[in-house]
C-alpha positions as CSV (number, residue, x, y, z in Angstrom):
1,X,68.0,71.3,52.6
2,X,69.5,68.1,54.2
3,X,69.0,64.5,52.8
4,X,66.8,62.3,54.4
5,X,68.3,59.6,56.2
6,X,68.4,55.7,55.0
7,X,66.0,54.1,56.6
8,X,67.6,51.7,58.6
9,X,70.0,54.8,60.0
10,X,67.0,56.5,61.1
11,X,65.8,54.0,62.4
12,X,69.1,53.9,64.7
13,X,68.9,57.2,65.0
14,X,65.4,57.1,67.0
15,X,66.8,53.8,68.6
16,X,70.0,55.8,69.9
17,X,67.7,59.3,71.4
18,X,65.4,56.0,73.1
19,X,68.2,55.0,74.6
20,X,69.1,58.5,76.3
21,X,65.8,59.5,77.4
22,X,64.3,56.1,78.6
23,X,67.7,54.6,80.1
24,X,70.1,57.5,80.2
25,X,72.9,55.9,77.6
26,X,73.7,59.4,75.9
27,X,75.6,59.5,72.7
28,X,78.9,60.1,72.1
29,X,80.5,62.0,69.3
30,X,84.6,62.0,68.2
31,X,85.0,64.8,70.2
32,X,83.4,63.8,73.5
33,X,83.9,60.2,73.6
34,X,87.8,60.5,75.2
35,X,86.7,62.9,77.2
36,X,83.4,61.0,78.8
37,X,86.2,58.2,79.7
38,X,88.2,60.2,81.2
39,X,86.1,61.9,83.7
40,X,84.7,58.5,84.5
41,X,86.7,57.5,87.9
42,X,85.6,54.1,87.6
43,X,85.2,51.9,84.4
44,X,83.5,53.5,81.7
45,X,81.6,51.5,78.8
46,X,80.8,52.4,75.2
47,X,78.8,50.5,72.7
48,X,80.0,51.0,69.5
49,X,78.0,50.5,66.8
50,X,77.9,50.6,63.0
51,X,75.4,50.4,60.3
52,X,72.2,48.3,60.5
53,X,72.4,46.3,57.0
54,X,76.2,45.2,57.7
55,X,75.6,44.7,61.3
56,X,72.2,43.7,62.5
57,X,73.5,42.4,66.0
58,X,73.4,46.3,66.9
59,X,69.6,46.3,67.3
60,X,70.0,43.1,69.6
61,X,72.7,44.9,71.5
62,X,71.3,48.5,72.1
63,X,68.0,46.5,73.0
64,X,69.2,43.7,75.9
65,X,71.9,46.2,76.8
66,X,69.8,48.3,79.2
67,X,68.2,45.2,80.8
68,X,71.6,43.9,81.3
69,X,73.1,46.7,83.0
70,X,69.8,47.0,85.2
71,X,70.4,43.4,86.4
72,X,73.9,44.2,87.5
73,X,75.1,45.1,91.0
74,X,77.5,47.7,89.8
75,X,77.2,48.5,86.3
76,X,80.1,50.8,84.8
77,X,79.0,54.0,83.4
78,X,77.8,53.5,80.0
79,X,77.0,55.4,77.0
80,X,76.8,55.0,72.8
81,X,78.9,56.3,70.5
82,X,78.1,57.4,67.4
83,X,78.5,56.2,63.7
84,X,81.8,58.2,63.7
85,X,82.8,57.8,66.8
86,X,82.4,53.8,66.7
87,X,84.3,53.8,63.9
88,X,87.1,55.7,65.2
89,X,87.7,53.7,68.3
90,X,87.0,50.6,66.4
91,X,90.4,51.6,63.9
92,X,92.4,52.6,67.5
93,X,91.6,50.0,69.6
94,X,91.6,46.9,66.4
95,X,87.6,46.6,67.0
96,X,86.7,44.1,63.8
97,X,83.2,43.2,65.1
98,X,80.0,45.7,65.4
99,X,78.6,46.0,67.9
100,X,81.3,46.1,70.7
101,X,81.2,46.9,74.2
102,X,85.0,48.9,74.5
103,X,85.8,49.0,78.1
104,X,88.4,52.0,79.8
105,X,89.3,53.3,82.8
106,X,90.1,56.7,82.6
107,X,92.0,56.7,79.4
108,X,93.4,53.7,79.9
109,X,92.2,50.3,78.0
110,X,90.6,47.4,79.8
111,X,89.1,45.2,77.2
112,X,86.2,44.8,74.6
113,X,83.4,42.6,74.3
114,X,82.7,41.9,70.3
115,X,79.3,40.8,69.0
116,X,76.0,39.6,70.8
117,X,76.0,37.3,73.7
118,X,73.2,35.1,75.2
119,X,71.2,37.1,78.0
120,X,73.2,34.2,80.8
121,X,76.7,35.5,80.0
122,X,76.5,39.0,78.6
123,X,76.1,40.1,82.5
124,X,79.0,38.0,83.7
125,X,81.5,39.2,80.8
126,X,80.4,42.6,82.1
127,X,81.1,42.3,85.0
128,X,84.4,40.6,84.2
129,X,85.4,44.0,82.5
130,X,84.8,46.2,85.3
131,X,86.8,44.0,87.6
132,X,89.3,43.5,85.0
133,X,93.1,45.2,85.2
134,X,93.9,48.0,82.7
135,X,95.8,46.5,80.1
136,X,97.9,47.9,77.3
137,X,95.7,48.3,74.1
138,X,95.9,46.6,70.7
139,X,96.4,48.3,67.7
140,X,99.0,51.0,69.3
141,X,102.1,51.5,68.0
142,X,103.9,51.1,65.0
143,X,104.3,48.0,62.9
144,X,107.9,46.5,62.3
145,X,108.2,45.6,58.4
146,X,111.6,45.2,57.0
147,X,112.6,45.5,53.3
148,X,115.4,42.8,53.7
149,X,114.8,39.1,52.2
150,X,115.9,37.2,55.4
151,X,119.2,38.5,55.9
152,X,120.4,39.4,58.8
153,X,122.7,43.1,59.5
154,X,124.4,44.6,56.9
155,X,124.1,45.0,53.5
156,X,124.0,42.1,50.9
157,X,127.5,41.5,49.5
């Protein structure tokens, strides 16, 4: 017998099937969510959310977001990833800020929109995305950290 969700995550839950059925923005788990971007030929959008009570901005987002992308000329192709799934692109791509709109083509990054906007520029910063370049991502790579205390080459004498 499973346990009964938190409220506020049910909540989401019923927000996130609403959002499939009524305005066709399915949801994305780990093991889909690369693979939805990359058979996208044109930019691809996911809102990634996180939990209610430390984000509330997600029920703004996932409510507006539909009108928004109804109101543009070309909207990318768009979908919702899942608690896990947010929360997994948030730590690859350096995402701080729930909800997010993370922005690819292909596999490749474009850019990310953090946090609610007012209804006059969330369609414009859209828009921006899907015209934007692909550029290289944040939070790839390794960091540089040296043990030394300012020196430079060799060891210390």
């Amino acid at each position: 017998m499973s346990m009964p969700l938190a409220p506020d995550l049910d909540r989401l839950a019923q927000l996130l099937e609403r959002l499939d059925a009524q305005h066709s923005l399915p949801t994305l788990t780990e093991d889909v969510v690369d693979l939805f971007a990359a058979e996208v030929a044109d930019t691809s959008m996911v809102l990634l959310i996180d939990d209610p009570k430390r984000a509330p901005e997600v029920w703004d987002v996932a409510v507006v977001l539909p009108e928004v992308l109804s109101a543009l000329r070309a909207p990318p192709v768009a979908a919702v990833a899942d608690l896990a799934a947010s929360r997994m692109l948030a730590a690859r791509y350096d995402i701080r800020r729930f909800p997010s709109l993370l922005f690819r083509r292909g596999a490749d990054y474009v850019g990310v929109i953090e946090g609610m906007r007012d209804w006059d520029s969330f369609a414009p910063a859209i828009e921006r995305m899907v015209a934007a370049p692909v550029q290289r991502a944040p939070g790839i790579g390794i960091p540089v950290r040296s043990n030394t205390t300012g020196q430079c080459g060799g060891s210390p004498a």
